[in-house]
C-alpha positions as CSV (number, residue, x, y, z in Angstrom):
1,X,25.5,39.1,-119.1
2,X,23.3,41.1,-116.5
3,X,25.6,43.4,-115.7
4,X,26.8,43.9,-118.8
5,X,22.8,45.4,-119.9
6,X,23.1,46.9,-116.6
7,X,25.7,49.3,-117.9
8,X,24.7,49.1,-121.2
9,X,21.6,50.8,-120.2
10,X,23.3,53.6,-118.1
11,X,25.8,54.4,-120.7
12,X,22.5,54.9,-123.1
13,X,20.2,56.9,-119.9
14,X,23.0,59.5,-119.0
15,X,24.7,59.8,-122.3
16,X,27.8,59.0,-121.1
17,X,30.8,58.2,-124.0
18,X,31.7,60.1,-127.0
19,X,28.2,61.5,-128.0
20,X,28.4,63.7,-124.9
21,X,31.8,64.7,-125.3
22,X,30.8,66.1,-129.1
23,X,27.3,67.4,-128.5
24,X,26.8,71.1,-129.0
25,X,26.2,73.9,-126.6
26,X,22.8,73.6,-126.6
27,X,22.6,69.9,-126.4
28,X,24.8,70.0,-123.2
29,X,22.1,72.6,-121.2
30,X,19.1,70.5,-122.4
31,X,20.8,67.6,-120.6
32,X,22.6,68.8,-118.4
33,X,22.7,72.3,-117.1
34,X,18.8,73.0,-117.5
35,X,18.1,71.0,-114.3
36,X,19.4,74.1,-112.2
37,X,19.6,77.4,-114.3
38,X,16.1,76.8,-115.3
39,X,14.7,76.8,-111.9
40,X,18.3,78.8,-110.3
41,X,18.9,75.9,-108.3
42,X,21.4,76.4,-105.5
43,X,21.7,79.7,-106.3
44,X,22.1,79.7,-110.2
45,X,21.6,82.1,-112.7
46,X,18.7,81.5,-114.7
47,X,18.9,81.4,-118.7
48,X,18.5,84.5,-120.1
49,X,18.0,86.3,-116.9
50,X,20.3,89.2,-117.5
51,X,20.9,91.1,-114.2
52,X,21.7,87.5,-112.7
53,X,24.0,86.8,-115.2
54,X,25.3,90.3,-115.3
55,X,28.2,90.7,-112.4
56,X,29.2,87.0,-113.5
57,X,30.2,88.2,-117.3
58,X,32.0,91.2,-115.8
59,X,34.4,89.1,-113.9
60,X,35.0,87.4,-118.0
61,X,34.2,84.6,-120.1
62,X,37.7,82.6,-118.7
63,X,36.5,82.6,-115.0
64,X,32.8,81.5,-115.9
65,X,34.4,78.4,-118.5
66,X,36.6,77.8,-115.1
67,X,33.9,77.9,-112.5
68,X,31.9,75.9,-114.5
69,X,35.0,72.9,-115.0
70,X,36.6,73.1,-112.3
71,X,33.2,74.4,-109.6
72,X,32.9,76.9,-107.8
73,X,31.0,77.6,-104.3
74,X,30.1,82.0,-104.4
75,X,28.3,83.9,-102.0
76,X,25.1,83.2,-104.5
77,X,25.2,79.6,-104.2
78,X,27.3,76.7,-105.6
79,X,28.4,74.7,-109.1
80,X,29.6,71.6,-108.8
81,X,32.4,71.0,-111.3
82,X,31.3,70.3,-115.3
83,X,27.2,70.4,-113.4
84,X,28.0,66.8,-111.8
85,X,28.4,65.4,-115.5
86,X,32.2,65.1,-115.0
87,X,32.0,63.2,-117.9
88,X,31.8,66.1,-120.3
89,X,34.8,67.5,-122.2
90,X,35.9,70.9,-121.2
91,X,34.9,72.0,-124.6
92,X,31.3,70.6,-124.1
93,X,31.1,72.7,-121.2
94,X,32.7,75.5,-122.5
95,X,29.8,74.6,-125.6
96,X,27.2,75.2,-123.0
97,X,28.6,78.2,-121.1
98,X,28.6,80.1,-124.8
99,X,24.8,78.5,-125.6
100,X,23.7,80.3,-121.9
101,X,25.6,83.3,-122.4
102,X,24.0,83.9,-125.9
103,X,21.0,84.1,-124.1
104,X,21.7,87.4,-122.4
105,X,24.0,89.0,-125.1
């Protein structure tokens, strides 16, 4: 029974299961993404900071949804694959890489 609250209560502190998988772009950076391109973390670009974010959107929108699934270590610094939440659905992140880019569009 212990362990059962045990995981009970993870599932419910790192939104892990189906409500991450369908939360919108948004959603996803609030809980997941904000923790480094807030603060550009390891080298991240930082929401809405458009000259960091500018050689990144040149190289297109396929390579950023890839870096940002799969990781991707650069000469600026490092993403770990889906932000350490390897829980996420591809489309969540690809969700959250739209939300970030809207930012500096």
């Amino acid at each position: 029974m212990k362990k059962t609250v045990i995981a009970i209560a993870g599932v419910a502190m790192f939104g892990i299961g189906t409500a991450a998988h369908a939360a919108s772009g948004e959603d996803v950076y609030k809980q997941v993404c904000f923790a480094c391109h807030d603060a550009g973390v390891a080298g991240a670009p930082k929401i809405g900071d458009k000259a960091a974010w500018e050689s990144r959107i040149a190289k297109g929108k396929d390579i950023l949804y890839k870096h940002s699934i799969e990781g991707f270590t650069g000469e600026a610094g490092a993403m770990p694959p889906k932000g350490g939440r390897t829980d996420l659905s591809d489309d969540a992140v690809k969700s959250a890489v739209d939300y970030m880019l809207g930012k500096v569009q």
